[in-house]
N, C-alpha and C positions, 0 to 999 in steps of 0.2 A: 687284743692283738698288740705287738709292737709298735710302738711309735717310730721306728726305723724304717720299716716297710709303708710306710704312709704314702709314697710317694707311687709306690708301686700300688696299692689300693686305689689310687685317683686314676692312676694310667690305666687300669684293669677296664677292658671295654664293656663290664657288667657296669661299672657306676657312671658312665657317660650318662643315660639318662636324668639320673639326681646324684650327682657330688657331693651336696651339699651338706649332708652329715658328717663329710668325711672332712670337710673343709671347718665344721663347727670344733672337729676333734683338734684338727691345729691350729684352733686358735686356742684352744684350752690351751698350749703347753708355748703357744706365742711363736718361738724358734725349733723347729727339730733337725737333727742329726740324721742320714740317712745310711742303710749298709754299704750305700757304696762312695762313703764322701762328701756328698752334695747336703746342701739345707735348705730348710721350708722356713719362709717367713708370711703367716698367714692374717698380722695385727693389722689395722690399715695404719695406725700413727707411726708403726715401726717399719711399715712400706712405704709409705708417704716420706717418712724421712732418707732411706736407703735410696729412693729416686733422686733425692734431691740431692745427696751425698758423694765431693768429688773422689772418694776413696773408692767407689764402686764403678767398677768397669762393664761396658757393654760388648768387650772384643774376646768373643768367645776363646782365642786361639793363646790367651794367655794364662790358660787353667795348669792349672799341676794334677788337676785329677780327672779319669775319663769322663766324658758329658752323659749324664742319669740320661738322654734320648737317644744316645748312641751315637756314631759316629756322623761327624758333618761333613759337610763340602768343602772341605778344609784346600783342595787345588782351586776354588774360583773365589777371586776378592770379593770381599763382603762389600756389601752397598755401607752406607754410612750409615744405618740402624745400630750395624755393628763395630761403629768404631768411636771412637774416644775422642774429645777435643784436643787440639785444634784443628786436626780433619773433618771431625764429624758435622764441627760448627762449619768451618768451610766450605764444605760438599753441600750441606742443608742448606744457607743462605745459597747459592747457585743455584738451586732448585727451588724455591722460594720465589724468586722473582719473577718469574714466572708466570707462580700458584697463586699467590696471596698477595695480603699487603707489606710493604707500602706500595713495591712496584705496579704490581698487577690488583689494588683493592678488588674492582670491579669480576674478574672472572671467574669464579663460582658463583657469585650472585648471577652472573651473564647466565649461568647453563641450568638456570629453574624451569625456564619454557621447556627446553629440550630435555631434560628430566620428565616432566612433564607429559609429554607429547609420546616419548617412548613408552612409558609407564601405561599410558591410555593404550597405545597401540596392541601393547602386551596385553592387557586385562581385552582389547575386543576381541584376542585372540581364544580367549577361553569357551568359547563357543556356547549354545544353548542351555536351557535350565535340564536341570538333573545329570550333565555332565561335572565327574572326577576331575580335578586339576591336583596338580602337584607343584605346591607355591614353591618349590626351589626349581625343579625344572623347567616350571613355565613362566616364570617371574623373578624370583629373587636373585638366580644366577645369569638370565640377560641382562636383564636393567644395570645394575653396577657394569657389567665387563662391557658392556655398549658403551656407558657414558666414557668409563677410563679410556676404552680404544677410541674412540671419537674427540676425549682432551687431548690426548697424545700425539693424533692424528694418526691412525692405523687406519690404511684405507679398507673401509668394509668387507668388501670381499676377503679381506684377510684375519675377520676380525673372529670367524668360529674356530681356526688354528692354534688360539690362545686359549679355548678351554683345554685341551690334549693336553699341554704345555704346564699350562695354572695345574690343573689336578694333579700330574704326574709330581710336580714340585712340590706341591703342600704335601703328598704322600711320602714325600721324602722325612717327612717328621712326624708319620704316625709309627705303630708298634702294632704290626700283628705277629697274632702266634705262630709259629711255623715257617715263617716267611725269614726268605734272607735276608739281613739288613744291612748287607752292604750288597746287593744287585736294585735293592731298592734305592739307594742312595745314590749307587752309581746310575739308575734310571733319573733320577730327579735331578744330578746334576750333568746329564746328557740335555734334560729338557730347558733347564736355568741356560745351558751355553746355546742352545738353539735360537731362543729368545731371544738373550740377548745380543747375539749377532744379526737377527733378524734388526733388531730395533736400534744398532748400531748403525748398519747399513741405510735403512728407512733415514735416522739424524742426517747422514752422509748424503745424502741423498737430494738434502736442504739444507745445506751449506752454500750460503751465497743467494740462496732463493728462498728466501725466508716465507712462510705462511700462515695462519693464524693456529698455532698449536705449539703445545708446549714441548716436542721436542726437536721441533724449528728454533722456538726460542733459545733451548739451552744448546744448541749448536751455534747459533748466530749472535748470541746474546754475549756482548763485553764488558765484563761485568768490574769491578775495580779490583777484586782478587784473579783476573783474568778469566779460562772458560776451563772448563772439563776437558780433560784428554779423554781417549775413547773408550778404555777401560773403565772410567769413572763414569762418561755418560752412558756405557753400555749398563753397567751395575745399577746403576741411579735408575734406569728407566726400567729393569725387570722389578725392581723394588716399586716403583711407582705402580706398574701393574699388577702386580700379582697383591700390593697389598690396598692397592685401589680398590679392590673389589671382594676378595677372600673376604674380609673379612664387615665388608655391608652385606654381604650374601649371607652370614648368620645372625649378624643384628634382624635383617628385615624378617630372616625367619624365624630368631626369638619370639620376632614383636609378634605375628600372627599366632604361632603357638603359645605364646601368654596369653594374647589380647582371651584368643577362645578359649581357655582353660578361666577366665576371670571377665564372664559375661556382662556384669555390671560397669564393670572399667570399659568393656569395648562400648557398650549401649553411652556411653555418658559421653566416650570420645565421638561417636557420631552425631550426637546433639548438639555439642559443642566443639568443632574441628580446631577452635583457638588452642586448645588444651594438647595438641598432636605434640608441641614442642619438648611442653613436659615430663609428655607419655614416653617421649623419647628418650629423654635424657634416663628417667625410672629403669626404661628396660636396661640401658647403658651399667647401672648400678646393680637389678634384678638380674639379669641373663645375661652378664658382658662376651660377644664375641670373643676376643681374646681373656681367656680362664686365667692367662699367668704369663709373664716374662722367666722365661729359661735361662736363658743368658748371660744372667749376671753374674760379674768374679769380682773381689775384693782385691785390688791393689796393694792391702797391705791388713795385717790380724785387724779384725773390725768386731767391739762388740756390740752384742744387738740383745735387749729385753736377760742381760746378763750372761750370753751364750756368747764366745769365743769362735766367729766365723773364721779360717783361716785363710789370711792370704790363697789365690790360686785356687781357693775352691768352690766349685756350680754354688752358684745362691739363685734359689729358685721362687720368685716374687710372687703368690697366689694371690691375684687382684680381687680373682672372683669371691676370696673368702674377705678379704678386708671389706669388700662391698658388703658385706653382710655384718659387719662387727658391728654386735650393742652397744657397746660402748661410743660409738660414733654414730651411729644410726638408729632411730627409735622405731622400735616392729621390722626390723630389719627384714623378717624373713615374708613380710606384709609388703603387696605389690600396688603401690600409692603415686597415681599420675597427678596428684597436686602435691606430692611431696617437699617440701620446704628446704632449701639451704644444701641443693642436692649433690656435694660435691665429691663426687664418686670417682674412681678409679677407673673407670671404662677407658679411656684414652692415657690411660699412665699419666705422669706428672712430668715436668724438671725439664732437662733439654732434651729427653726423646720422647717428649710427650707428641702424642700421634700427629703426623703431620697434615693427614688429610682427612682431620676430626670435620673441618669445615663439612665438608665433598660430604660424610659419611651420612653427617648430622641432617642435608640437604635431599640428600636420596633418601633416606630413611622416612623421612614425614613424609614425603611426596609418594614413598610408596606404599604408606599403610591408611595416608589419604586416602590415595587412589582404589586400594581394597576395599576399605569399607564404604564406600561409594558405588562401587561396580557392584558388588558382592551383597548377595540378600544371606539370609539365617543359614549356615554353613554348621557342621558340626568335622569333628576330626574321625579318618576314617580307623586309624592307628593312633593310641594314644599308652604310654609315650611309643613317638614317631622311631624307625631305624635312624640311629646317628652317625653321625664319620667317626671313625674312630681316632684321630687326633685328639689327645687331651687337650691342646693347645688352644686349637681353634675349633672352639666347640659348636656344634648345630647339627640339627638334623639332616641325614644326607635325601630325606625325601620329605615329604609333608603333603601329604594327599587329605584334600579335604571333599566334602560334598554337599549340596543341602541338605537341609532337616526334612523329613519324611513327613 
């Protein structure tokens, strides 16, 4: 087959299950050209460098050629994922302060009990022996969107309105067949403004009455480049949600569909729970929740492995294949929880390397702890499971497992 349509093989909802052939075929050729403009960059050193690269733009809206996913949300401002320095640094540190350190070192470390606590609560919820559970419906997808609504401060009762919301948006960047993709899109960015006026209002609401939650902080928080107007904290904070949890909800369910597909690895991490941290970072490399960066455009003609990127056009970052390149990785396609030197792609690199790798990395062990702890000899009921169909943000959209007979 053509090397041009590659991109369109990866999107095709037949290889969601295993990609990963398709992903071996571009790194054969390192850069490809696509029918409609757009390139694949699938090396991890010629990825790794492009992250780091101030020639390469994250602001979708300055393409010269249409976006290979199709039409975006181009009427509601991007959150700062998608914009460029010195905005992008500006809006992140403000949101920063918050999160992480230096300001705030202490609060992800603060939310391991309550990670914790939730996770246990989930797992008693799974009821008797010989009962079916479905680790995304009954686990993977509360735990994450609890924790984020509860850092945010979204009062509970409000808190199951955000999955309608979450789905409808991330649906915004899948591709089914037959479907309109501009009623989709204009669903997804009906549900992006709901949000975030929901969570505009919620900030407004604590202004002047500050409370232990982070979008108390970044309303009330004076920071030396000043605060967010409300545009920017409304944006900032649908970005905070939606990618708070999206995308811990297919790490955690990689980690379970690995772990059981690679009995040995699970049996060695229950013997040894010190080793979770590893396990993790592996799958990060092995299964990465986010398959690829879409987004990227080149500022100006960029060459890459001898190809002629052109200015203004889709450069489309395959993390998930650089996580697998030999040439970086030994036994790459080999799933190794004491792997050595494991410095994978999972969280992108450079200045938009993931911002809430912390948060992700924390929920992650705590919840594949907690499985294999609650959980006796399980086998998969579906193997391979139904997937969402987002090439993007890949995972299974169910995961039914059961005991072993």
């Amino acid at each position: 087959m053509s090397t041009e349509t590659l991109f369109h093989r990866i999107a095709d909802y037949a290889s969601r299950p295993d990609p990963y052939p398709l992903y071996a075929e571009l790194r054969e050729h390192g850069v490809v050209r696509q029918d409609d403009g757009s390139y694949l960059v699938g090396t991890y050193d010629e990825i790794a460098a492009l992250l780091h690269d101030p020639r390469i733009s994250s602001d979708r809206r300055l393409r010269t050629v249409p976006d290979p996913l199709g039409p975006g949300q181009d009427d509601v401002p991007p959150a700062f994922i998608g914009l460029d320095d010195p905005e992008h640094d500006r809006l992140r540190r403000l949101t920063m302060r918050p999160f992480g350190p230096p300001h705030s070192p202490g609060r992800i470390d603060a939310l391991r009990d309550e990670i914790s606590r939730i996770a246990g609560e989930l797992a008693d919820g799974f009821g008797g022996d010989g009962k079916r559970i479905d680790i995304v419906d009954d686990f993977a997808y509360p735990l994450p969107v609890t924790v984020i609504c509860r850092l945010l401060g979204v009062p509970t009762e409000d808190e199951p309105r955000f999955r309608a919301w979450s789905d409808t948006i991330v649906a915004g960047f899948d591709s089914t067949p037959g479907e309109d993709p501009e009623q989709r899109v204009r669903s997804a960015t009906e549900a992006r403004r709901a949000m975030a006026l929901y969570l505009g209002e919620l900030a407004e609401s604590r202004r002047g009455h500050p409370s232990d939650d982070m979008l108390s902080a970044l309303v009330n928080d004076e920071a030396p480049e000043g605060r967010m107007n409300r545009i920017e904290l409304m944006t900032t904070s649908v970005l905070l949600l939606i990618a708070g949890h999206e995308t811990t909800v297919n790490l955690i369910t990689n980690g379970v569909l690995t772990l059981l597909r690679h009995p040995d690895a699970l049996a060695r991490l229950r013997d040894d729970p010190a080793l979770m941290p590893q396990a993790v970072e592996e799958l990060l490399r092995y299964e990465p929740p986010v398959q690829m960066l879409p987004q990227r455009t080149p500022l100006a003609d960029v060459e890459v492995s001898g190809v002629t990127v052109p200015q203004g056009a889709p450069l489309i970052l395959v993390l998930a294949a650089g996580n697998r390149d030999p040439l970086r990785f030994a036994e790459p396609d080999r799933f190794d929880i004491t792997r050595p030197d494991n410095q994978h792609l999972g969280f992108g690199s450079g200045v938009h390397s993931c911002f809430g790798a912390p948060l992700a990395r924390i929920e992650t062990q705590i919840a594949l702890t907690t499985l294999l702890h609650r959980l006796g000899d399980l086998r998969l009921v579906e193997d391979p499971p139904p997937y969402r169909t987002n090439p993007v943000l890949r995972g299974p959209r169910h995961l039914v497992v059961e005991p072993r007979a």
